[in-house]
C-alpha positions in Angstrom: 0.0 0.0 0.0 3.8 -5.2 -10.1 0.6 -3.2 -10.7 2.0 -0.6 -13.3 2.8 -3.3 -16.4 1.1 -6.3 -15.2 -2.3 -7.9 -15.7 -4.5 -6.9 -12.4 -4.0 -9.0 -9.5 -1.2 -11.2 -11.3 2.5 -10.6 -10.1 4.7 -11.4 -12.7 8.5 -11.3 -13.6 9.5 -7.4 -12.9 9.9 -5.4 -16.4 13.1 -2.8 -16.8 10.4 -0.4 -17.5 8.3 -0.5 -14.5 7.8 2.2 -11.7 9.4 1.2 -8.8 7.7 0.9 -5.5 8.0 4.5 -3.8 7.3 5.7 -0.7 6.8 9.3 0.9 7.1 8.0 5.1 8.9 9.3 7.9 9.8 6.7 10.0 10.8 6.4 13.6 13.3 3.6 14.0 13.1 3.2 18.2 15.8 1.3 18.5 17.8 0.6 21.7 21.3 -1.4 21.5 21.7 -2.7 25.4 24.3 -5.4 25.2 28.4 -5.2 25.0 30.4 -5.8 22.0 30.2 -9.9 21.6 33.6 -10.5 20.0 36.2 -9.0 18.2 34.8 -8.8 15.0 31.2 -8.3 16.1 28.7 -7.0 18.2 25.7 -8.3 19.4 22.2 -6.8 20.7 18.6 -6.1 21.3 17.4 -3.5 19.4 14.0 -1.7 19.3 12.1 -0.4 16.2 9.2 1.8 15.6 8.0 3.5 12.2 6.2 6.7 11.7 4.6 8.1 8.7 3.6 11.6 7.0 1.4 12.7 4.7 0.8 16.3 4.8 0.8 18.1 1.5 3.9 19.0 0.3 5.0 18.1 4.0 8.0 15.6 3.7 7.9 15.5 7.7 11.6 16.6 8.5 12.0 18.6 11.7 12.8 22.1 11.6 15.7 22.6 12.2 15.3 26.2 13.7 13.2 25.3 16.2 14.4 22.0 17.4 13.9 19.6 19.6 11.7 20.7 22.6 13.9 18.8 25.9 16.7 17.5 23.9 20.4 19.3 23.0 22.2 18.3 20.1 25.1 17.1 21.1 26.8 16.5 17.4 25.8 15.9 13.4 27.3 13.0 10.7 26.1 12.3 7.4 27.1 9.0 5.6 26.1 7.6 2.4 25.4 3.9 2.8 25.3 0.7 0.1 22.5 -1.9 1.9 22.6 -4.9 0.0 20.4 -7.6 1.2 21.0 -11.7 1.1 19.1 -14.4 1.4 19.0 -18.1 0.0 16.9 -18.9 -3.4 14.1 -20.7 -1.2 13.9 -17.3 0.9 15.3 -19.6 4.3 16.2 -16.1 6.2 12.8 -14.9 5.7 11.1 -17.9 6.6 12.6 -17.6 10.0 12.3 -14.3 10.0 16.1 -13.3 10.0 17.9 -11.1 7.4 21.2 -10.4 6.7 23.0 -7.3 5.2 25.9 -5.7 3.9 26.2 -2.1 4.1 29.5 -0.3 2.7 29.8 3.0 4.1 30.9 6.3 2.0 32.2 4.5 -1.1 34.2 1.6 1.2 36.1 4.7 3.0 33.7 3.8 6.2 34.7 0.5 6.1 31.9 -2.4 5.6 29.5 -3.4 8.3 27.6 -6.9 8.2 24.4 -7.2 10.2 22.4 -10.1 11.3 19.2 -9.6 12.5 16.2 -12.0 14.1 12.9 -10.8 15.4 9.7 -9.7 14.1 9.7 -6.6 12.5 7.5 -3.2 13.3 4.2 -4.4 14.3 1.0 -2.1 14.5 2.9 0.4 16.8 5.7 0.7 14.3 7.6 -1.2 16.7 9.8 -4.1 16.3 12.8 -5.6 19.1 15.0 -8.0 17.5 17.9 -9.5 18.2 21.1 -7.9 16.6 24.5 -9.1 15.8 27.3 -6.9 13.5 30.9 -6.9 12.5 32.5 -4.1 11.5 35.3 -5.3 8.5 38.0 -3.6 6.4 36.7 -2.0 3.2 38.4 -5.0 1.2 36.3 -7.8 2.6 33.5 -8.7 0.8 32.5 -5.4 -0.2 31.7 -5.9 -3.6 32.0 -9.5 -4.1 29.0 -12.3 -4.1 29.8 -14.3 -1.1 29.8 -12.7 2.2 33.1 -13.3 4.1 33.7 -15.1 7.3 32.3 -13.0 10.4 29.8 -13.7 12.6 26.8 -12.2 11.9 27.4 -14.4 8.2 27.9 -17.3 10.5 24.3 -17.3 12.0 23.2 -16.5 8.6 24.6 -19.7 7.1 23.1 -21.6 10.5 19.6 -21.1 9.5 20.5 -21.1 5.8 22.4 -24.2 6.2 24.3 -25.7 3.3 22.1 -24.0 0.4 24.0 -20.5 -0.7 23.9 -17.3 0.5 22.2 -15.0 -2.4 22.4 -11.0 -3.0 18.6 -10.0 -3.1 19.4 -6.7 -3.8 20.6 -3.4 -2.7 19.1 0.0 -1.2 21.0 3.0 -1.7 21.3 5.4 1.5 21.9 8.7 2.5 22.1 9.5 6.3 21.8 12.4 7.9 21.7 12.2 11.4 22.1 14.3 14.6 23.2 13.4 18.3 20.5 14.2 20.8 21.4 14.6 24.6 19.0 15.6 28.1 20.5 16.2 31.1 18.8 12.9 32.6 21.8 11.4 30.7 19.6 9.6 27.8 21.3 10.0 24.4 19.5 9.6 20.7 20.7 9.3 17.8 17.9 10.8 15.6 17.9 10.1 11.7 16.6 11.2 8.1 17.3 8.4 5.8 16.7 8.9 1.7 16.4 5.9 0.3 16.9 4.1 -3.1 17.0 1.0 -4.9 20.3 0.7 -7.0 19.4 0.3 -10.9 15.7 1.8 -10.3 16.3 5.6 -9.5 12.8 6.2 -9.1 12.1 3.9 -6.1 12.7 6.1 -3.2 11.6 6.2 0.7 12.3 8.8 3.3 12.8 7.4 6.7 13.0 9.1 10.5 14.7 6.4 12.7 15.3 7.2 16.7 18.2 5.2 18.0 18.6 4.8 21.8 21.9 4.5 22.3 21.6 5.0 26.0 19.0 5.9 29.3 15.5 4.9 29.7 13.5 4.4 26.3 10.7 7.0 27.8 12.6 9.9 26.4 12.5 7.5 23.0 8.7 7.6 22.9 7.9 10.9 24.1 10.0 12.1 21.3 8.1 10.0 18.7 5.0 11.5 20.1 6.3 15.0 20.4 7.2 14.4 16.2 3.7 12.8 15.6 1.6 15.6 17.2 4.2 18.6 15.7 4.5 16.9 11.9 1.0 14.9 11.2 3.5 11.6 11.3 1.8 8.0 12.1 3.2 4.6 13.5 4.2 2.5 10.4 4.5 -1.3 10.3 7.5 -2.8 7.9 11.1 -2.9 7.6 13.0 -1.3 4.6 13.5 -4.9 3.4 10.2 -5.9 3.4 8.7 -3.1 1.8 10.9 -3.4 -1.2 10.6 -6.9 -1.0 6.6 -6.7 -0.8 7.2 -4.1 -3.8 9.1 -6.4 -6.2 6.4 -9.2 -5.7 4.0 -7.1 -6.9 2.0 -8.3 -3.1 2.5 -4.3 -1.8 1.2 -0.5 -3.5 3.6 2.6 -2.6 1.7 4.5 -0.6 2.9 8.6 -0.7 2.1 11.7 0.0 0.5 14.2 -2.5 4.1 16.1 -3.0 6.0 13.0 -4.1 2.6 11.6 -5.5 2.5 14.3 -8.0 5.9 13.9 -9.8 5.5 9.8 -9.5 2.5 10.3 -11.6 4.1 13.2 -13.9 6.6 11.0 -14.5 5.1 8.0 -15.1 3.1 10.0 -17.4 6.2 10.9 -19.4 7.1 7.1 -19.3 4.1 6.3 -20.7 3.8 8.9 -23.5 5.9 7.0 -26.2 4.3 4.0 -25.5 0.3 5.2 -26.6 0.5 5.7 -30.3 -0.8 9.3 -30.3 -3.5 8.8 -27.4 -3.5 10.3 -24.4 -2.3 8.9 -21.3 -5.2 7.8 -18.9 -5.0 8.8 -15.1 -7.6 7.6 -13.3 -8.1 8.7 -9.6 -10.7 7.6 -7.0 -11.2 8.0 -3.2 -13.8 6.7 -1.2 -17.8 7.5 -1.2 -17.9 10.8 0.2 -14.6 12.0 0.5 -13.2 14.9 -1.4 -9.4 13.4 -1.7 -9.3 12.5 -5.5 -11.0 15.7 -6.7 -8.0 18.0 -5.0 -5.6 15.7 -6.3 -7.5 15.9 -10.2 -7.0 19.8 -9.6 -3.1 19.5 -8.6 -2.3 17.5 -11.6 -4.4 19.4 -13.6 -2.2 22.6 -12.5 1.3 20.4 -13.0 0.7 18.9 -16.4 0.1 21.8 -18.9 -1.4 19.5 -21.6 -3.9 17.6 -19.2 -7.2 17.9 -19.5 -10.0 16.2 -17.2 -13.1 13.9 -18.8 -16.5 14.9 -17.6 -17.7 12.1 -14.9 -20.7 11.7 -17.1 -19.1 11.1 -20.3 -17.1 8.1 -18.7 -13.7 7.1 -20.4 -13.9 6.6 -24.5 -13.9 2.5 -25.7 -11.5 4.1 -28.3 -8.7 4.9 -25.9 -8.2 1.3 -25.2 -7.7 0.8 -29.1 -5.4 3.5 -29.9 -7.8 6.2 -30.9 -6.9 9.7 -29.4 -9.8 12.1 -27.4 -11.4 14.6 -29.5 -8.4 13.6 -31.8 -5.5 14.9 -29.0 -2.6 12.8 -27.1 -1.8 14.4 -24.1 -2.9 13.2 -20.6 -6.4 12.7 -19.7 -7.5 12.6 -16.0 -10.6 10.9 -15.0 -12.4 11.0 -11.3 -14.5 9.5 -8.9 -15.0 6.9 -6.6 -15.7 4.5 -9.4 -12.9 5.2 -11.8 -10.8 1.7 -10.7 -11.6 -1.7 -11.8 -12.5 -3.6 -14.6 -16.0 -2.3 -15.7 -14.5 1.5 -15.4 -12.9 1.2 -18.2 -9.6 1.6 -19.6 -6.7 3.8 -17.8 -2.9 3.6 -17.9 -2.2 4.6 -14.2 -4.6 4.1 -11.6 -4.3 5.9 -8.2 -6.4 5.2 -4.6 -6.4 8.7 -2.6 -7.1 8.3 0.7 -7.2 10.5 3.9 -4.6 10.0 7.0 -4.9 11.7 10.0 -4.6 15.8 9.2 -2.4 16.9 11.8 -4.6 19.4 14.0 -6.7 16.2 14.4 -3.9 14.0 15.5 -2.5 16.6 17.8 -6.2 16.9 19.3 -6.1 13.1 20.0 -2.8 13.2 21.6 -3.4 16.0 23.8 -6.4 14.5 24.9 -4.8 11.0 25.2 -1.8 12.6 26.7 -3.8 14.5 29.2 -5.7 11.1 30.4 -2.2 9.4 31.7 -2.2 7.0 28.1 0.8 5.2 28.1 3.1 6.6 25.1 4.0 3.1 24.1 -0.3 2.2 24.1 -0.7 5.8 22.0 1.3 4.4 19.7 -0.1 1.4 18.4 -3.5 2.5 19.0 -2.5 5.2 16.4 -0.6 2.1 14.2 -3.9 0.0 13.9 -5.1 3.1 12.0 -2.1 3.3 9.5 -3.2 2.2 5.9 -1.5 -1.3 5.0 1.0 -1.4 2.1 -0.4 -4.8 1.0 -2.8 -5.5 -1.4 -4.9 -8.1 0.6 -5.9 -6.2 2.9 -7.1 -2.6 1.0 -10.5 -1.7 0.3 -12.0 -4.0 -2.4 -12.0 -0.7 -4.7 -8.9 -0.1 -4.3 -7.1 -3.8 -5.6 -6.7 -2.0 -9.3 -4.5 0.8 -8.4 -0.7 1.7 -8.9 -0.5 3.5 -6.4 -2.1 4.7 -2.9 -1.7 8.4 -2.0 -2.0 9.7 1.3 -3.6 12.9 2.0 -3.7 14.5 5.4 -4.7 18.3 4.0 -8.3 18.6 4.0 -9.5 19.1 0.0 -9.4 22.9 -0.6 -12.9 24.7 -0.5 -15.2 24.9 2.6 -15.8 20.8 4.1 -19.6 20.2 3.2 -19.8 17.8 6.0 -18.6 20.6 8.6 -20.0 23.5 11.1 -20.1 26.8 9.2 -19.6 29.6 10.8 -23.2 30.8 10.1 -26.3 29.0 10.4 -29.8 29.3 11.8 -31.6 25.5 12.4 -35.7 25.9 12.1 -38.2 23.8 13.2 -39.8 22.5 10.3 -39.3 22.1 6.5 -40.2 25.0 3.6 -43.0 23.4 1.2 -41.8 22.2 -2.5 -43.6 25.2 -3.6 -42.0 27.9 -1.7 -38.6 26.0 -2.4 -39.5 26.2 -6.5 -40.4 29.9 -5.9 -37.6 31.3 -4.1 -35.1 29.5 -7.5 -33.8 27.2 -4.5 -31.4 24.8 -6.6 -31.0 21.1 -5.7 -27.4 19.7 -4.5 -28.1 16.5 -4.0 -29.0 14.1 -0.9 -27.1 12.4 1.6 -27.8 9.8 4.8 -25.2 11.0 7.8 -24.3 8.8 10.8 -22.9 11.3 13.8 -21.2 9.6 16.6 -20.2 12.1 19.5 -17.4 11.2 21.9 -16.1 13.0 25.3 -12.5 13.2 25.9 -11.0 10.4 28.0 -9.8 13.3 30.9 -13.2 15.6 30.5 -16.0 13.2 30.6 -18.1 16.3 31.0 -16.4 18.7 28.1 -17.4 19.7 24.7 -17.6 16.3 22.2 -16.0 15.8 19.2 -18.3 14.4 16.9 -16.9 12.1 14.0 -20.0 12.1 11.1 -20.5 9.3 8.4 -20.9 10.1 5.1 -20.9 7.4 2.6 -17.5 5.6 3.1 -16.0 8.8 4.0 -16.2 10.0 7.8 -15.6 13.8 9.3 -14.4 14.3 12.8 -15.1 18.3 14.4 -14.2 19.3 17.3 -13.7 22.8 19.2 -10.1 24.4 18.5 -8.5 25.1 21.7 -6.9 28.8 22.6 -9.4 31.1 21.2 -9.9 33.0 24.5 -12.9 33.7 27.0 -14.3 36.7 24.5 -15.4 34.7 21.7 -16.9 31.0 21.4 -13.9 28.6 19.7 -14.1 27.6 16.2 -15.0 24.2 14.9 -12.1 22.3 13.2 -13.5 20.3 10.6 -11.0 17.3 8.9 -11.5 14.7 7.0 -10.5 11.1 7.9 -11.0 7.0 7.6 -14.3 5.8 9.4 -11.7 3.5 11.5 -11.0 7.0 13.5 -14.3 5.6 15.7 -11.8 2.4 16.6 -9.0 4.5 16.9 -11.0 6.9 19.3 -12.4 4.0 21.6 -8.8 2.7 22.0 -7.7 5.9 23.3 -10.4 6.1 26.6 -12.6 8.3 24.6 -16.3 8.2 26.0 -19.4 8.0 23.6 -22.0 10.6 24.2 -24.8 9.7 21.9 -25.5 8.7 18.2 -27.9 10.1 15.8 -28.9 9.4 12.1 -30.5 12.0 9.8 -31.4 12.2 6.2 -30.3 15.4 4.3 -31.4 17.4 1.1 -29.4 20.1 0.4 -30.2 23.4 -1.5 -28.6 26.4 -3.1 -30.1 29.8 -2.7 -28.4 33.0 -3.3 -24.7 32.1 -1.7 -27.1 30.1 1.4 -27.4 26.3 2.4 -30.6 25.1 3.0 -30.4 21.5 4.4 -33.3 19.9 5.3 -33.0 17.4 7.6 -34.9 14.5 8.9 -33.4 13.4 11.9 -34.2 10.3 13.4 -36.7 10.0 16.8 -36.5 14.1 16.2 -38.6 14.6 13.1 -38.0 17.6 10.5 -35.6 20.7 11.0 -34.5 23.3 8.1 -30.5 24.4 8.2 -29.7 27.8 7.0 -26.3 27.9 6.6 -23.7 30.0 5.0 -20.5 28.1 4.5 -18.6 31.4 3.4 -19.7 33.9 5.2 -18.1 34.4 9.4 -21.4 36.9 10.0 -25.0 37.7 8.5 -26.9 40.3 9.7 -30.5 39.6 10.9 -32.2 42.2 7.8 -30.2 39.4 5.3 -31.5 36.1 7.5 -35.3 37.5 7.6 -35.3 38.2 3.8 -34.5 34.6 3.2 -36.9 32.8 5.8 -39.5 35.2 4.0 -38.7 34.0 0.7 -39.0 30.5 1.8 -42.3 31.1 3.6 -40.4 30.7 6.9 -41.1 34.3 8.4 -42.0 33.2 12.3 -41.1 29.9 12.1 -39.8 28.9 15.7 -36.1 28.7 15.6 -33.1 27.3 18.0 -29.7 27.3 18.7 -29.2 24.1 20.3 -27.9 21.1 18.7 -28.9 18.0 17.6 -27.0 16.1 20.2 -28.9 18.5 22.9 -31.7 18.4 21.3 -32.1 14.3 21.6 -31.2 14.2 24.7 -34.2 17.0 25.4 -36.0 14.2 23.9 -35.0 11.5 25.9 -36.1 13.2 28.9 -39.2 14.5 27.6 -38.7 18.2 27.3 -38.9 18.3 23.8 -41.6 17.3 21.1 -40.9 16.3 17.8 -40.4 18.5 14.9 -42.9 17.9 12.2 -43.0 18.8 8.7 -45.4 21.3 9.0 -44.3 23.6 12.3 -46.7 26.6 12.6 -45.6 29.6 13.5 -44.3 31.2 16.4 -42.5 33.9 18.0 -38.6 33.3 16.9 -36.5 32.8 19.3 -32.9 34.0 20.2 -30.1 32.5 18.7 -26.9 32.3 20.8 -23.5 31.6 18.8 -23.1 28.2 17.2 -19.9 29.0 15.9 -19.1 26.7 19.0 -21.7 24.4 18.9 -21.4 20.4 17.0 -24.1 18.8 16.5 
């Protein structure tokens, strides 16, 4: 989370031609090296791992450097350029114990050459992974370019579990390290890590990688710090080793999964790649997202601006049978981009590059959920694979059934650009009843369409009584809101509004938050002179009418009462309570149902909703 060249679903032998696996993650690689050199030409140890990812737009995740590290000094800098070549036998013994061995030559052989045996599992859900260790540290001259790994120890547990069959070159990942020292006075030490990886022969294959070393105190200071970069840089727990991602990769069993940034130029240039190979017809890029989200339409627009002959197909006119046979779009090559949430598979028709967009966690949300998690006494090491269990796999088997038939998965943690439907506008008035079809018809009120929403409210895990966060579901997208934090006492805090997976509710009940209620509504939405009109019907509530005006901070009371007058609504009883407050009225009795046809009354005040979900 291979497909570019190869029949759907099949995985067969790896053309020169075909884009590399590629992945845009930060990584945390929490490892801590507790045992004493073994021998003389090795060392042995347990060692901790733990991955992290990012996906913000345009966001490669790397600290800022200006600022730094909140606790920590840094106590010294080293870059190194590194040659990982990976071994194993032809039957894939190392792996089938879960071992590996590698070779890494250091700057060109002037570092010397390092061999490394490892057994353990790798990262789990929390992105981590202890395994046992053991490494020798040999002149330049041995073995570093030649097949068969010299005599050292870590070779010599390799050829134990091997046993007599050879040991094979697999192949070999290109590194460059740059890495600072990090010191606190409580004497722990880090060693913290930006990695740029790529496979050797395939430039395009490339990976960015955070590791955390521990290279001595308590591993506390190791996990605060992953958290302290998760919250600060929208990064998540990621499961897999750099070997088993390219390995994964080469089978054709894994998708990259990226962020938009690198996203864009994988597709630009696999849409340069592709260009001499379509006969005067334009390339096909498909993109979908999931039911509801907004993901594969900002992405459409970005490549849209980055290619200067692509042009987009109407969703209506669906993808020409004639591209398939060579025939070009209204007679023009070029690149054609095609979107929506049923743009992948075999009845959408033909496309050269598919691409799955998918929200992560945007990072004002993630920060919210550690605060509050943080705040509750979690345990950083319990945060942490909580958050994992919500990282997107890499491997096919286990994505969304929709999204078997892509290339490529990218990761969007930026909410889409434009106002988020399914969020709290800054103005809105909720009525008690629904405008008849005739007074909709003769105020020009245009229809935008229908949708079924599922909102699930939650209380933070250390403020059973505060204000919820409410995570909504629309179609297979879902929408968390919540209150931002630090507005001040003289006006009501804004609602953040981001977009995310619906497994955020599993994520959410695995971090102690509480659930405060659960409603359904159907809503039909209008257009009316820059306005929203959603009318909903909300279950066990009856009928309520939503002005709202997504761009628009303040409307004056002369501006709402023309509107309710064109909609026949002059009097009609108004409130500014939610529909979370307004159920639980319900519950106890105070409040009747809203029907369809509310008479009217004497309006009452509205207070501020600005602050208000529900």
């Amino acid at each position: 989370m291979g497909p570019l060249d190869s029949p759907r679903g099949s995985a067969p032998p790896r053309p020169s031609g075909r884009d590399p696996r590629t992945f845009d993650v930060q990584t945390f690689d929490l490892r801590p090296s507790t045992a004493p050199r073994s021998d003389a030409d090795g060392t042995a140890g347990h060692r901790t791992r733990s991955q992290v990812r990012a996906g913000r737009r345009g966001d490669a995740g790397r600290p800022r450097r200006a600022r730094g590290v909140p606790g920590w000094r840094v106590a010294g800098r080293h870059d190194e350029a590194q040659r990982n070549t990976y071994y194993d036998t032809a039957a894939g013994a190392l792996e089938a114990a879960r071992c590996s061995l590698r070779r890494r030559v250091l700057d060109g052989g002037a570092g010397g050459v390092e061999w490394t045996f490892k057994r353990g599992r790798g990262p789990g859900r929390d992105g981590v992974a202890r395994r046992r260790e053991v490494n020798a540290r040999l002149p330049a001259t041995a073995g570093a370019t030649g097949a068969a790994p010299p005599a050292c120890k870590p070779v010599a547990r390799a050829r134990k579990v091997a046993g007599a069959a050879p040991l094979l070159p697999l192949f070999t990942l290109l590194t460059e390290r740059r890495q600072l020292a990090l010191a606190r006075p409580d004497g722990t030490r880090l060693a913290l890590a930006l990695d740029r990886v790529r496979l050797a022969d395939e430039p395009a294959y490339q990976e960015a990688e955070i590791e955390i070393e521990l290279l001595d105190g308590d591993e506390g200071g190791l996990a605060e710090l992953a958290l302290w970069l998760m919250e600060e840089y929208g990064l998540l727990p990621m499961r897999g080793s750099k070997r088993g991602r390219a390995l994964a990769w080469r089978r054709g069993e894994g998708l990259p999964v990226v962020a938009p940034a690198l996203g864009l130029r994988l597709i630009a240039e696999r849409v340069a790649a592709l260009a001499s190979h379509t006969h005067g017809r334009p390339v096909v890029v498909a993109l979908a997202s999931p039911r509801g989200s907004g993901q594969a339409r900002a992405l459409a627009a970005a490549l849209l601006a980055r290619l200067p002959d692509a042009r987009p197909l109407a969703a209506e006119r669906g993808v020409p049978p004639d591209l398939s046979l060579g025939g070009g779009a209204d007679g023009e090559a070029g690149t054609v981009i095609v979107e929506g949430p049923d743009r992948l598979g075999a009845e959408a028709g033909h496309s050269d590059l598919g691409v799955w967009v998918k929200p992560g966690l945007p990072r004002p949300l993630l920060a919210q959920i550690l605060g509050d998690a943080r705040a509750a006494g979690r345990d950083p090491w319990e945060i942490l694979r909580r958050c994992g269990e919500y990282v997107v796999p890499l491997q096919r088997r286990y994505l969304n059934p929709a999204a078997h038939w892509a290339d490529l998965i990218v990761i969007d943690n930026a909410p889409p650009p434009g106002p988020p439907r399914p969020g709290t506008p800054p103005a809105q008035v909720k009525l008690w009843g629904w405008p008849s079809e005739a007074a909709l018809a003769a105020a020009g009120a245009a229809p935008l369409g229908a949708d079924r929403e599922e909102d699930h409210f939650f209380r933070p895990p250390a403020d059973p009584v505060g204000p919820p966060l409410r995570v909504r579901l629309r179609e297979d997208a879902a929408w968390v809101s919540f209150a931002a934090a630090g507005a001040g006492d003289a006006a009501p805090p804004p609602i953040v509004t981001c977009e995310a997976r619906p497994r955020v509710l599993t994520l959410l009940h695995g971090l102690g938050y509480t659930p405060a209620g659960r409603l359904c509504k159907e809503r039909r939405r209008y257009g009316l002179d820059g306005w929203e009109l959603a009318l909903d019907r909300v279950a066990g509530l009856g009928h309520f009418c939503e002005l709202r005006r997504p761009d628009a901070g303040t409307v004056g009371a002369r501006e709402r009462a023309a509107v309710l007058a064109a909609l026949g609504l002059a009097g009609i009883r108004t409130t500014g309570a939610t529909y979370l407050e307004l159920w639980r009225e319900a519950r106890a009795g105070a409040t009747p149902p809203a029907t369809g046809d509310a008479a009217p009354c004497p309006p009452l005040p509205v207070p501020g909703e600005a602050a208000r979900i529900g």
